[in-house]
Structures are given as structure tokens and as C-alpha cells.
Biopython code that builds the backbone (N, CA, C, O; Angstrom):
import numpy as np
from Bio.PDB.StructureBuilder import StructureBuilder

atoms = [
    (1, "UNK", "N", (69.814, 85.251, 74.412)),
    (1, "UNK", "CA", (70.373, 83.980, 74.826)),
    (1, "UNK", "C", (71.488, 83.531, 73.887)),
    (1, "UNK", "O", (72.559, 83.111, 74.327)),
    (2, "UNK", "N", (71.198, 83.634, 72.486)),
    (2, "UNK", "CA", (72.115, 83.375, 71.535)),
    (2, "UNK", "C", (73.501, 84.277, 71.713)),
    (2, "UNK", "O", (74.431, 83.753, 71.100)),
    (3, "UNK", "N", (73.723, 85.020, 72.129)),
    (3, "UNK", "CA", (74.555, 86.292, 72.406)),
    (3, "UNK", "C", (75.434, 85.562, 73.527)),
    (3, "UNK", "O", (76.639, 85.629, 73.282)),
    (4, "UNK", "N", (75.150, 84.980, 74.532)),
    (4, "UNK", "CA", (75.771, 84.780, 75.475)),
    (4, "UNK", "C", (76.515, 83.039, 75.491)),
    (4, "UNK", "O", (77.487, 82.646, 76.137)),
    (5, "UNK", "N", (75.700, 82.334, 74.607)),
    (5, "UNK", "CA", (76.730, 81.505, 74.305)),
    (5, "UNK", "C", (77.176, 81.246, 72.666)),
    (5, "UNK", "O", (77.298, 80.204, 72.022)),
    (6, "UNK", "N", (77.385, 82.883, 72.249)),
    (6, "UNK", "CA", (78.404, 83.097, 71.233)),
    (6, "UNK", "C", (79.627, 83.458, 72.281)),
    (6, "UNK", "O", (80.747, 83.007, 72.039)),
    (7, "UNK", "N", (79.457, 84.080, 73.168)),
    (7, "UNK", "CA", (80.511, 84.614, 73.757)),
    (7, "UNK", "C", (81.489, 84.127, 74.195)),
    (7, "UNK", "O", (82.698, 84.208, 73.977)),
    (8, "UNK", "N", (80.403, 83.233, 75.299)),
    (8, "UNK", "CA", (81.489, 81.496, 75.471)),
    (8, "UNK", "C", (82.333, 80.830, 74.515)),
    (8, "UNK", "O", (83.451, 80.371, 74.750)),
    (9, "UNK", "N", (81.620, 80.810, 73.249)),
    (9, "UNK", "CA", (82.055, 80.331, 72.456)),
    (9, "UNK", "C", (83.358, 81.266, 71.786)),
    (9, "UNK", "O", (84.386, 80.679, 71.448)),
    (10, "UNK", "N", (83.270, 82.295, 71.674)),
    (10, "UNK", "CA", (84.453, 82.992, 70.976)),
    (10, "UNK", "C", (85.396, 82.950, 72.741)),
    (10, "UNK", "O", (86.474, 82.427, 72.458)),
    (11, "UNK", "N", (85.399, 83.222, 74.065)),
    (11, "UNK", "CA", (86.153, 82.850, 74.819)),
    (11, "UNK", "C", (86.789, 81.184, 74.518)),
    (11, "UNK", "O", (87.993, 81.173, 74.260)),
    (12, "UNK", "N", (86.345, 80.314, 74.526)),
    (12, "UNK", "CA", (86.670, 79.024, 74.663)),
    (12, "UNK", "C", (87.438, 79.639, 74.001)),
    (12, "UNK", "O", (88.379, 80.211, 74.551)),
    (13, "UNK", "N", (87.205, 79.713, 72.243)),
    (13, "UNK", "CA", (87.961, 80.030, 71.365)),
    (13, "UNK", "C", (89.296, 80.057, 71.298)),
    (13, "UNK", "O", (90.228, 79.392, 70.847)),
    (14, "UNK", "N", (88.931, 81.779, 72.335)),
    (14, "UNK", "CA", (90.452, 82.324, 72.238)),
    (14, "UNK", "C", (91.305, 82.321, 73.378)),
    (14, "UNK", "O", (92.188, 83.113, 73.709)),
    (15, "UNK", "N", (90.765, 81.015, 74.058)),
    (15, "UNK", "CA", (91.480, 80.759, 74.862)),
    (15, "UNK", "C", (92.079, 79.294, 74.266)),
    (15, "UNK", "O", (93.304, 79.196, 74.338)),
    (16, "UNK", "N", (91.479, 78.344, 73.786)),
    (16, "UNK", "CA", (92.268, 77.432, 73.067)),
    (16, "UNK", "C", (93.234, 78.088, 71.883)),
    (16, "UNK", "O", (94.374, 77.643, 71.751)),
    (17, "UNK", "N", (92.803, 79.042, 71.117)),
    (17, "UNK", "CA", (93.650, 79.659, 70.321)),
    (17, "UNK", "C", (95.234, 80.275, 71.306)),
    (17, "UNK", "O", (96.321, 80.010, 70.793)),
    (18, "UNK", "N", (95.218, 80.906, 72.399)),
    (18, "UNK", "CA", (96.223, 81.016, 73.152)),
    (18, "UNK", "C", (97.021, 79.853, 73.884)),
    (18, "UNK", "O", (98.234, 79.976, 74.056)),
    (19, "UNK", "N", (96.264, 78.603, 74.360)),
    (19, "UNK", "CA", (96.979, 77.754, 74.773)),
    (19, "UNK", "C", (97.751, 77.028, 73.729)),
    (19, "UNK", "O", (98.893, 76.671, 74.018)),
    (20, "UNK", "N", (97.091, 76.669, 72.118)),
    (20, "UNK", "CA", (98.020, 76.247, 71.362)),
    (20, "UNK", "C", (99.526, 77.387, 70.658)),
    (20, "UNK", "O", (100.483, 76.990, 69.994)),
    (21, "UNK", "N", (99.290, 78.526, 71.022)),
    (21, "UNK", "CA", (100.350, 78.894, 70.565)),
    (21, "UNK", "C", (101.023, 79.389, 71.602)),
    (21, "UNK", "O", (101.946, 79.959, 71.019)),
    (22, "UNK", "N", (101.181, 79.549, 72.655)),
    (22, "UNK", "CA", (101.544, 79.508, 73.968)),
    (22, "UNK", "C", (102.099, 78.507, 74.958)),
    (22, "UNK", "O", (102.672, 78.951, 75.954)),
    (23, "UNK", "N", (101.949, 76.735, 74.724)),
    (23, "UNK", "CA", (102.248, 76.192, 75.375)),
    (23, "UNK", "C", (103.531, 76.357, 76.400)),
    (23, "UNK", "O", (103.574, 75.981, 77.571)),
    (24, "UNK", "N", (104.530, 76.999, 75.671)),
    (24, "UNK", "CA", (105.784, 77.018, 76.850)),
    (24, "UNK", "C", (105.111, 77.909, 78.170)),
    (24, "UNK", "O", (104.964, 77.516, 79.327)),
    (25, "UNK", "N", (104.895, 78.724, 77.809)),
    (25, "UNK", "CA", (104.341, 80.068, 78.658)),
    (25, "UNK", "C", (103.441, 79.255, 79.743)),
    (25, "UNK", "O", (103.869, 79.235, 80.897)),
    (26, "UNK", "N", (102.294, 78.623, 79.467)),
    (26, "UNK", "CA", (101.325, 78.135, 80.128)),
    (26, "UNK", "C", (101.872, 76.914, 81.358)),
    (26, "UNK", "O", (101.601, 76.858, 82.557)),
    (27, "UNK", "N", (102.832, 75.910, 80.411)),
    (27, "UNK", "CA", (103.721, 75.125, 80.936)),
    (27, "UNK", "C", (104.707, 75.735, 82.249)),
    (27, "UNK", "O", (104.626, 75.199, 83.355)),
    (28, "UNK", "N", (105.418, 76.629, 82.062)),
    (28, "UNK", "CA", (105.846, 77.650, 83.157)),
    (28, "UNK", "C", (104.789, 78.133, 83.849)),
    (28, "UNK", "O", (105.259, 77.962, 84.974)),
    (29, "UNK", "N", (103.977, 78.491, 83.996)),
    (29, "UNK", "CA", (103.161, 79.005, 85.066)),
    (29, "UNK", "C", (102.252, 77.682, 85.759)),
    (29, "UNK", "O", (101.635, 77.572, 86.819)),
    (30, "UNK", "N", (102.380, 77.205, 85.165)),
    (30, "UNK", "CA", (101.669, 75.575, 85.958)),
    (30, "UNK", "C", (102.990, 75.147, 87.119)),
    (30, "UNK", "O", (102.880, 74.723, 88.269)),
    (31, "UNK", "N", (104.252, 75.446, 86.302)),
    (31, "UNK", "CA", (105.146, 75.102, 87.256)),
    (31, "UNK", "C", (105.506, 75.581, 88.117)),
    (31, "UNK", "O", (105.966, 74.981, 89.089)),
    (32, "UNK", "N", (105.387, 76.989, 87.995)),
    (32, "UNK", "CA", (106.000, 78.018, 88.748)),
    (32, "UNK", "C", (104.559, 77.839, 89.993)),
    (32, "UNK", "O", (104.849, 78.044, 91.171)),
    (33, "UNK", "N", (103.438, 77.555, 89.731)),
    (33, "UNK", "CA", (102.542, 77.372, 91.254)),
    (33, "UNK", "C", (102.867, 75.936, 91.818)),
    (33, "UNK", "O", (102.879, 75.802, 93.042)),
    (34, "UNK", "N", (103.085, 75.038, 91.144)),
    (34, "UNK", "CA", (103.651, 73.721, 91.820)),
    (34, "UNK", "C", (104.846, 73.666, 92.510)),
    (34, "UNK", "O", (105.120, 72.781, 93.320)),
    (35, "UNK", "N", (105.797, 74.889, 92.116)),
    (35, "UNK", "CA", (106.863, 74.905, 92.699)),
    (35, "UNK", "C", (106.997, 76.179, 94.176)),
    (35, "UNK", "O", (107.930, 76.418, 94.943)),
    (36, "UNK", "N", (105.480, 76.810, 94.053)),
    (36, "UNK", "CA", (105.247, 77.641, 94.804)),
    (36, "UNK", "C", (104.204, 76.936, 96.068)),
    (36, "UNK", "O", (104.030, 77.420, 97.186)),
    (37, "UNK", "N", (103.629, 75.750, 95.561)),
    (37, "UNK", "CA", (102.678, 75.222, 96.438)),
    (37, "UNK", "C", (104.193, 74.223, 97.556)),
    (37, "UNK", "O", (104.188, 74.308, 98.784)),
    (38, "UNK", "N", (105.331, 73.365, 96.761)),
    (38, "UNK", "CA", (105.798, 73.025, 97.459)),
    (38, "UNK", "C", (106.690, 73.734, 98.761)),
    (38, "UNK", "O", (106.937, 73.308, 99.889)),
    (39, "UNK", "N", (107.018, 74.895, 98.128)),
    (39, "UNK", "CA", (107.620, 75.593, 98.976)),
    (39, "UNK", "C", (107.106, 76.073, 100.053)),
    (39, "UNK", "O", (107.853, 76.119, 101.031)),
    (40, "UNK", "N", (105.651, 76.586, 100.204)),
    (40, "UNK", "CA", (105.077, 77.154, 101.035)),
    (40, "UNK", "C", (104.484, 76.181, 101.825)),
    (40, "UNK", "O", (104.077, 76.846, 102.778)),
    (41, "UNK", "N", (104.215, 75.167, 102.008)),
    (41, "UNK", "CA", (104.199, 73.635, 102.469)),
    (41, "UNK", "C", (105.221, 73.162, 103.578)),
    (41, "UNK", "O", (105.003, 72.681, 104.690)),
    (42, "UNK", "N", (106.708, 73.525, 102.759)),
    (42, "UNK", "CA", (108.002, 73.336, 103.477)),
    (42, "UNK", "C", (108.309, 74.360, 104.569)),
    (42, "UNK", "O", (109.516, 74.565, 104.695)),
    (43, "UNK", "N", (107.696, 74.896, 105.201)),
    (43, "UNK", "CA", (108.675, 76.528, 105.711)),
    (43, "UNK", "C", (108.907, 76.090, 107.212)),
    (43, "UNK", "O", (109.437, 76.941, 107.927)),
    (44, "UNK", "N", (108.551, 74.764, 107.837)),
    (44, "UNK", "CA", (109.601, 74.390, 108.944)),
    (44, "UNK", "C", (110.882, 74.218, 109.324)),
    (44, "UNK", "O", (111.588, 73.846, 108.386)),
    (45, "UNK", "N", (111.371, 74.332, 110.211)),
    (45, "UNK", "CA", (112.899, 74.500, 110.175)),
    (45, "UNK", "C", (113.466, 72.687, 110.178)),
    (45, "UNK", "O", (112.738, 71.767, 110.550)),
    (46, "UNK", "N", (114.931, 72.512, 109.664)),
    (46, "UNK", "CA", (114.934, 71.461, 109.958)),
    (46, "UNK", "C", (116.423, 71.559, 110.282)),
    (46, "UNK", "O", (117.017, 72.608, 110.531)),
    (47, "UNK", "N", (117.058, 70.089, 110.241)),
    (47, "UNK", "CA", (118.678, 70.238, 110.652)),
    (47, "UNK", "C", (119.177, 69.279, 109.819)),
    (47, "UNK", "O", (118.736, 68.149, 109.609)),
    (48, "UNK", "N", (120.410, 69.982, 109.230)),
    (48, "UNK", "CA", (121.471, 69.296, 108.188)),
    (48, "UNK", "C", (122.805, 68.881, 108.662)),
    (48, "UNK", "O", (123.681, 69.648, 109.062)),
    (49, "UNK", "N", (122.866, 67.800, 108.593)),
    (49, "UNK", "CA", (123.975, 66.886, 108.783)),
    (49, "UNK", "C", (124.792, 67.008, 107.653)),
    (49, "UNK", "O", (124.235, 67.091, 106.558)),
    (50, "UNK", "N", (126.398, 67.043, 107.744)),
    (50, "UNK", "CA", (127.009, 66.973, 106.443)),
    (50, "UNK", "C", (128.204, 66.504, 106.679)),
    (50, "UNK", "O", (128.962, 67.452, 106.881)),
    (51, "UNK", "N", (128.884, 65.219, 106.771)),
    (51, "UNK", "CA", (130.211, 65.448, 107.228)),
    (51, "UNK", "C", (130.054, 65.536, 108.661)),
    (51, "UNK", "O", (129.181, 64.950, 109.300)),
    (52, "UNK", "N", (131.167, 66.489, 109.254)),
    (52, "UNK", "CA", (131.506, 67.270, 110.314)),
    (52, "UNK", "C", (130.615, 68.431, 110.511)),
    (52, "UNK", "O", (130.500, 69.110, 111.531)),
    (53, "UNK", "N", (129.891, 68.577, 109.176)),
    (53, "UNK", "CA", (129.232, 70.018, 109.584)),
    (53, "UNK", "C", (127.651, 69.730, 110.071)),
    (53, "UNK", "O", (126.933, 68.890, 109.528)),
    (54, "UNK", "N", (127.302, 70.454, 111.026)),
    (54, "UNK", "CA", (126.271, 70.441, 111.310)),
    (54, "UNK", "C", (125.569, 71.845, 111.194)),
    (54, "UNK", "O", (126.225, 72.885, 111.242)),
    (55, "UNK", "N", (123.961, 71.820, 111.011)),
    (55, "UNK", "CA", (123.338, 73.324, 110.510)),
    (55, "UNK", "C", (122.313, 73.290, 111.092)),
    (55, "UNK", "O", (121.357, 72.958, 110.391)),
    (56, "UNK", "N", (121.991, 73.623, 112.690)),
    (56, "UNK", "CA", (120.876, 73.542, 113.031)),
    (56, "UNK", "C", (119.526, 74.378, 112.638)),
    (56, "UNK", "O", (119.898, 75.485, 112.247)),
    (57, "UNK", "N", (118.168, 74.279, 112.594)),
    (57, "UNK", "CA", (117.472, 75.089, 112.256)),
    (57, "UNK", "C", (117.473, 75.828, 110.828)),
    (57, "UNK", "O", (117.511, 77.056, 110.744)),
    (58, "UNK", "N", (117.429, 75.018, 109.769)),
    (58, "UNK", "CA", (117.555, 75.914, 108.867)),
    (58, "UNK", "C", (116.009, 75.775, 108.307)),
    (58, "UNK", "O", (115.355, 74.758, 108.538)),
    (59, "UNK", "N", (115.556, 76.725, 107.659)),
    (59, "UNK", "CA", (114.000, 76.547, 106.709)),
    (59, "UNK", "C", (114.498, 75.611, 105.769)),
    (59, "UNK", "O", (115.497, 75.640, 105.050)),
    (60, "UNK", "N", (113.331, 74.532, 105.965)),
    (60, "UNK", "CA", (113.237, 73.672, 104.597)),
    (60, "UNK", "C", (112.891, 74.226, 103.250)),
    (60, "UNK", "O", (113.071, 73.561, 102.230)),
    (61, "UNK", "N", (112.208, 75.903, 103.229)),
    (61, "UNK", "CA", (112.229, 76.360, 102.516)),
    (61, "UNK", "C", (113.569, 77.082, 101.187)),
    (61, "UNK", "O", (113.620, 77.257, 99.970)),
    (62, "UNK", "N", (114.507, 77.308, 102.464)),
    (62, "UNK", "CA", (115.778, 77.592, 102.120)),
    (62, "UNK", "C", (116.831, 76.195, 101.140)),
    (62, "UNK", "O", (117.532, 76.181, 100.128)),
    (63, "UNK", "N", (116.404, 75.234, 102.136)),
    (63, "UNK", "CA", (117.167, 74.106, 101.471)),
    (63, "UNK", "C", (116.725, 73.402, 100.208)),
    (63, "UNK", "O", (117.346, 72.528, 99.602)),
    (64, "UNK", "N", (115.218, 74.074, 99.830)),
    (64, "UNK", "CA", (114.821, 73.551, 98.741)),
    (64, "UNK", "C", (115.112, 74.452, 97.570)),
    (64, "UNK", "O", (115.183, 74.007, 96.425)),
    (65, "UNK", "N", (115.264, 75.620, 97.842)),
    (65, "UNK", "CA", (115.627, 76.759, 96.825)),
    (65, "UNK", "C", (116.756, 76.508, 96.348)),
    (65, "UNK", "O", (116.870, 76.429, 95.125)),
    (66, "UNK", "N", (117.881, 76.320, 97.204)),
    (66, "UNK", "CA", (118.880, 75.915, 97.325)),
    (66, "UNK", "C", (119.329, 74.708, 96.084)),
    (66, "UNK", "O", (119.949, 74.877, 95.034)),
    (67, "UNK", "N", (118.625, 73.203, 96.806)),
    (67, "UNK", "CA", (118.382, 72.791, 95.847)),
    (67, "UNK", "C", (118.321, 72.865, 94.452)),
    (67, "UNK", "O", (119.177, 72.494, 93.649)),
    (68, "UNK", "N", (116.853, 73.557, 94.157)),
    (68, "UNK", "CA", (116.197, 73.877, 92.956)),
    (68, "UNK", "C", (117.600, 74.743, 92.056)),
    (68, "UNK", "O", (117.947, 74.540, 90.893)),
    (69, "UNK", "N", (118.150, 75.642, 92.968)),
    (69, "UNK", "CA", (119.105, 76.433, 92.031)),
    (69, "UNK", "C", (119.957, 75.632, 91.874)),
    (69, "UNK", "O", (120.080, 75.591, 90.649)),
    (70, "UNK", "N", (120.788, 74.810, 92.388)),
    (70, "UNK", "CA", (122.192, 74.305, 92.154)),
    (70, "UNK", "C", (121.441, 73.021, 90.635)),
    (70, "UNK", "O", (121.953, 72.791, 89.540)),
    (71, "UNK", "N", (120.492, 72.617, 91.063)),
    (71, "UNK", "CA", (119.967, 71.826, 89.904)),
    (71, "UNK", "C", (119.929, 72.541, 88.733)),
    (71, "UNK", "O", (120.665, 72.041, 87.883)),
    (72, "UNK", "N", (119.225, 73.725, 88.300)),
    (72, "UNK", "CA", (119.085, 74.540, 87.585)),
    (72, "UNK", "C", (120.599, 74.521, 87.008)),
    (72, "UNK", "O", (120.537, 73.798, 86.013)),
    (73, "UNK", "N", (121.733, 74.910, 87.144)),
    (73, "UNK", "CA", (122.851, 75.331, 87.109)),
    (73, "UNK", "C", (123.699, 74.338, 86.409)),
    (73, "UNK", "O", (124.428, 74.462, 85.425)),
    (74, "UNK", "N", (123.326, 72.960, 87.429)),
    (74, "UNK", "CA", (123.729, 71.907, 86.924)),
    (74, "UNK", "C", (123.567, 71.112, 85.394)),
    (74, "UNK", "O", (124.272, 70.355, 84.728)),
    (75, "UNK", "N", (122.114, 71.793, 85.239)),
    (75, "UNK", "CA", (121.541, 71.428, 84.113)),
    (75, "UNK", "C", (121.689, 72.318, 83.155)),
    (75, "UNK", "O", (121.626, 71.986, 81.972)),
    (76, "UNK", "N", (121.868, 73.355, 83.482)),
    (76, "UNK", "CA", (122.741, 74.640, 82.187)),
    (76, "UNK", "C", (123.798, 74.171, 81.612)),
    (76, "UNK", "O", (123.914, 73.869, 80.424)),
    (77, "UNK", "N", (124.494, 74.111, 82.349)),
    (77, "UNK", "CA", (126.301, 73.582, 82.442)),
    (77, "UNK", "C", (125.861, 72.173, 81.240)),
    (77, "UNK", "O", (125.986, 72.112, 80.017)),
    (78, "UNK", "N", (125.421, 71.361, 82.059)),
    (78, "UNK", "CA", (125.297, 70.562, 80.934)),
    (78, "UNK", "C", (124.990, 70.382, 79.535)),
    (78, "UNK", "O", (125.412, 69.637, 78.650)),
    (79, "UNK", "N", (123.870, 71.566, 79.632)),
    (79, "UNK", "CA", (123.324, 71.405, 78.354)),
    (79, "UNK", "C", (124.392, 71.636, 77.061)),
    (79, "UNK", "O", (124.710, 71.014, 76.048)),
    (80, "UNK", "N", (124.879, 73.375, 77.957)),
    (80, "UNK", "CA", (126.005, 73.816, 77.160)),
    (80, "UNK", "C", (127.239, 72.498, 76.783)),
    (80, "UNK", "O", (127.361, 72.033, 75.650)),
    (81, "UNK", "N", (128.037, 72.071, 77.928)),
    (81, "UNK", "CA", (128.839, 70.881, 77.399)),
    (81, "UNK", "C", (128.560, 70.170, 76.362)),
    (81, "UNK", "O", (129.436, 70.111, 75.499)),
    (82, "UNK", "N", (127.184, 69.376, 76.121)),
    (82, "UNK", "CA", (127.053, 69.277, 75.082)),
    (82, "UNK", "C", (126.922, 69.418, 74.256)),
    (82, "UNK", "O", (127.168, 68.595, 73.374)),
    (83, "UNK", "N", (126.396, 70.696, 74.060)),
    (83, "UNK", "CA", (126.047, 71.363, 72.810)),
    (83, "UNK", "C", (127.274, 71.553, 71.864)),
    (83, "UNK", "O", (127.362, 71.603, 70.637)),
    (84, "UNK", "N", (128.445, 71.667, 73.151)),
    (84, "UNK", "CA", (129.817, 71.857, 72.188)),
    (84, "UNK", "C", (130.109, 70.922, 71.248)),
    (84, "UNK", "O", (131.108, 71.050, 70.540)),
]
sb = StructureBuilder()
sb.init_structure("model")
sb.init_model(0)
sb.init_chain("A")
sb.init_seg("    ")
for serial, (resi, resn, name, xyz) in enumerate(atoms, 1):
    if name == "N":
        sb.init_residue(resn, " ", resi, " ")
    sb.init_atom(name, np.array(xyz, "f"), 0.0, 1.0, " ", f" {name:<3s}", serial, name[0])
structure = sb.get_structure()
């Protein structure tokens, strides 16, 4: 009996031992399923108005990637600008 919650105990362990020196890592994969739960949620088609342009039927999946990247990009760009 003692054996089996040493074991637990060295798991807890070394699993708190990995989450404190790991946080970025852990932080990304929490995100990367939140950003995988929204997407797979979205995969109806929808229609984009823009201007003159119209886009019938596109996946909301598409327009969120879309999204997500030009944000991404946006926020590179920036960082760099300032950094200068």
C-alpha cells in the first residue's frame, strides 16, 4: 500500500516539478486546444460583406485562421518596431 502512494507521490512530484519549469510549453498547449476547440465549433459556411466585395459561402473556419494569422503578424511587426 505504501508503494503505491509513494508513487503518486513521486508522479505529483514530477509533474509539478515539470509544470514549474515548463510553464511556456504548458501555456501553449492549453492554447493551442482552445484555439482548436474554437475552430472546430466554427466550420459553417458563412458570407462576407466588404465594400463592393461580396464572398459567398466561405468556412468560418477559414475566416478565423485568417484572422488569427494576420493578428499574429500584426503583432510581430510590432513588437519588432519597437524593439528598434
Amino acid at each position: 500500500m505504501e508503494d503505491s502512494s509513494e508513487q503518486r507521490g513521486s508522479r505529483l512530484a514530477r509533474a509539478a516539478r515539470f509544470a514549474f519549469t515548463h510553464p511556456v510549453g504548458i501555456a501553449h498547449t492549453i492554447l493551442y486546444f482552445v484555439v482548436a476547440i474554437v475552430v472546430l465549433q466554427n466550420l459553417e459556411p458563412t458570407k462576407i460583406d466588404f465594400l463592393f466585395w461580396s464572398i459567398p459561402e466561405v468556412p468560418k473556419l477559414v475566416v478565423l485562421l485568417l484572422a488569427m494569422l494576420l493578428g499574429a503578424l500584426l503583432w510581430e511587426l510590432a513588437r519588432r518596431l519597437i524593439r528598434r
